[in-house]
C-alpha positions, 0 to 999 in steps of 0.5 A, a space after each residue: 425546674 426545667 432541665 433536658 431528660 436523656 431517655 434510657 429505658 420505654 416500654 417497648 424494651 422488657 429488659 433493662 437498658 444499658 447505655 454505652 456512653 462510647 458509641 452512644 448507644 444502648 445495649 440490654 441487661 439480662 435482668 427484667 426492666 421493672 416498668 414492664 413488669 409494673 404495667 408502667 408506660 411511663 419513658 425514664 432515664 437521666 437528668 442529662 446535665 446531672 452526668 452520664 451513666 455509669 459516672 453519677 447522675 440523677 434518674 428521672 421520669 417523664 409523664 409523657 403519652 409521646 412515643 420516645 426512642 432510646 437517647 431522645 432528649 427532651 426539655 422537661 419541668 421536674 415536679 416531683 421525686 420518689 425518694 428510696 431508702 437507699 438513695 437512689 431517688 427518682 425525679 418525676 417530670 413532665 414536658 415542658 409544654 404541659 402545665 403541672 407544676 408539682 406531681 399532685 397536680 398529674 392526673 389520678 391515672 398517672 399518680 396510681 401508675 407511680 405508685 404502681 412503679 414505686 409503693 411506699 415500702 420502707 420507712 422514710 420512703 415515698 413520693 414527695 413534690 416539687 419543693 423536695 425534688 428541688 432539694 434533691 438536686 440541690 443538693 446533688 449538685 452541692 456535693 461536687 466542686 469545679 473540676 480543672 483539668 489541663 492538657 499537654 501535647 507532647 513536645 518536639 519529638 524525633 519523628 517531628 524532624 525526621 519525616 517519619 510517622 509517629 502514632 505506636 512507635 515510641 520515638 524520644 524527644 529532641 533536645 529541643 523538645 525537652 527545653 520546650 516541655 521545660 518552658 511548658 512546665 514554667 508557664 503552667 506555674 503561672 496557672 497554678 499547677 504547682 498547687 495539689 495537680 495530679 499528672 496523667 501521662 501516656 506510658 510512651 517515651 515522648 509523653 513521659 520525657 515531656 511530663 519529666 520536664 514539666 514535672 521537674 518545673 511543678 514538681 508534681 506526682 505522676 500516673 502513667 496509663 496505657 489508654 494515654 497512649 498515641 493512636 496504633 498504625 500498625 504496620 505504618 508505625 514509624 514508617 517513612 511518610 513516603 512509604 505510609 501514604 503509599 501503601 496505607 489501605 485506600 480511603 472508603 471516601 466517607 466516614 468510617 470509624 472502623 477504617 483502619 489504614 493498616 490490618 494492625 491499626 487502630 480505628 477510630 471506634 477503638 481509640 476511642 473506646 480505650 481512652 473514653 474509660 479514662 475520662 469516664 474515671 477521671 470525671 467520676 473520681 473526686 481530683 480537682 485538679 488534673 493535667 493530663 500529659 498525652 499526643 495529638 490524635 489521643 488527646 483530640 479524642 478527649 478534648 471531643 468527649 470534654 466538650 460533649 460529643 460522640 465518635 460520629 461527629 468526628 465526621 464533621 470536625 477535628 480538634 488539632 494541635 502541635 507539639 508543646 499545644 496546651 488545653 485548660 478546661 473547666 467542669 463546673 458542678 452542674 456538670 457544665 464544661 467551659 473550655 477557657 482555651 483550646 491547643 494554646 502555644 507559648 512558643 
């Protein structure tokens, strides 16, 4: 079976590793990685479309001599797997230009160094091949079901029609806005949303007045999480169009996650941060059926982390919507995201 391992741990490293899906990058535990105290020269991490640590995945080896950095990707065959009493199994693989096809086909160096990393201790453990490392991930997979999860930009709202920022100022909706969250509300019906949804709302007024509307159409519960929220300008909050462009700090003319146009604001990295530990719970938990209530700039974040990217490719790319924009994404149970459409308007 041929899939892409995410390295997370080298010999070079004598602490374990933990990634920080966030900045996608890695930071040291204070506990000691096992391979180096075992003489195991081996990279391991992650079966990358098996899900992203800390969320559930599938942990995986790689018999390679190739010199790996943390987070390298690499196309790999699975032969193999350590299956532990406590189920946290580990596959064994090897890069896909190599010709085994089941682990006791590896050379005996490399399956005494597996051994070495995993002695058979407890009753039911060992290492078994290829057929049984098919059925482990098979059944991985069996385990979880298509997840949906729709997404709403706020309707028109205050600052829509007076020329004034919006971002942390808490502005309501128009009239108008909430006679278009209503319409939202009836539209999503036609996607099934009045059936078992659970609505995520941001805690700011304009997100909560629009969930209101559409909930009063799909008669649905609601969650109110602070991480929803529109991104903080700090001191440009609400402030005059005018006066935001005139006084903002000046653009550093490239790409800086850490830019902040106001000493009060919020960067890039940081809204980020804040609404990546809600995606990672929302994927990680067991709903199926998620409509998320939020704000243009918030939710082009989440769309971004959706569809598999990292802050830093925000230099290269933005997703946009206007008020009322509506998003429906599919997760599948390889952990495959298939985006049937993106800031859809119905008016």
């Amino acid at each position: 079976m041929n899939c892409t391992a995410k390295i997370e741990q080298t010999y070079e490293y004598k602490k374990r590793m933990r990634y920080i899906p966030a900045t996608d990058s890695f930071v040291e535990k204070n506990s000691g990685s096992l391979a180096a105290e075992r003489g195991f020269v081996y990279p391991s991490g992650w079966i990358k479309e098996s899900g992203t640590p800390p969320c559930e995945h599938l942990d995986v080896i790689v018999m390679t001599e190739q010199k790996c950095a943390l987070g390298d990707e690499l196309e790999i065959r699975v032969i193999g797997v350590f299956c532990r009493r406590d189920g946290d199994f580990k596959l064994v693989s090897v890069p896909v230009s190599r010709p085994e096809q089941d682990i006791g086909e590896l050379p005996v160096p490399e399956r005494v160094a597996l051994e070495r990393l995993y002695p058979a201790v407890f009753t039911g453990e060992g290492w078994f091949g290829r057929e049984k490392a098919e059925k482990v991930i098979s059944d991985f997979f069996s385990r979880r079901k298509r997840k949906f999860i729709f997404t709403v930009q706020h309707t028109e709202s205050e600052h829509h029609t007076n020329g004034c920022i919006g971002a942390g100022y808490d502005w309501e909706l128009t009239q108008r806005g909430r006679e278009q969250a209503y319409e939202v509300g009836k539209w999503l019906r036609w996607e099934d949303c009045d059936r078992a949804y659970h609505m995520y709302v941001s805690t700011m007024a304009r997100a909560r007045q629009t969930a209101e509307e559409i909930a009063r159409a799909l008669n649905l519960p609601q969650t109110f999480d602070e991480r929803l929220r529109e991104v903080d300008a700090g001191e440009g909050n609400g402030k005059p169009r005018k006066w935001y462009i005139e006084h903002e700090a000046p653009h550093p003319g490239h790409f800086d996650i850490d830019y902040k146009p106001f000493p009060g604001a919020e960067s890039d990295r940081e809204l980020w941060e804040r609404v990546h530990s809600l995606y990672q719970e929302l994927l990680a938990s067991d709903e199926e059926r998620i409509l998320i209530v939020a704000h243009g700039t918030s939710l082009s974040f989440l769309h971004s982390m959706l569809l598999g990217y990292s802050v830093t490719d925000r230099e290269h790319f933005r997703f946009t919507g206007k008020g009322g924009s509506i998003s429906k994404f599919v997760i599948e149970p390889e952990g495959r995201v298939v985006c049937e459409y993106i800031n859809h308007r119905i008016f």
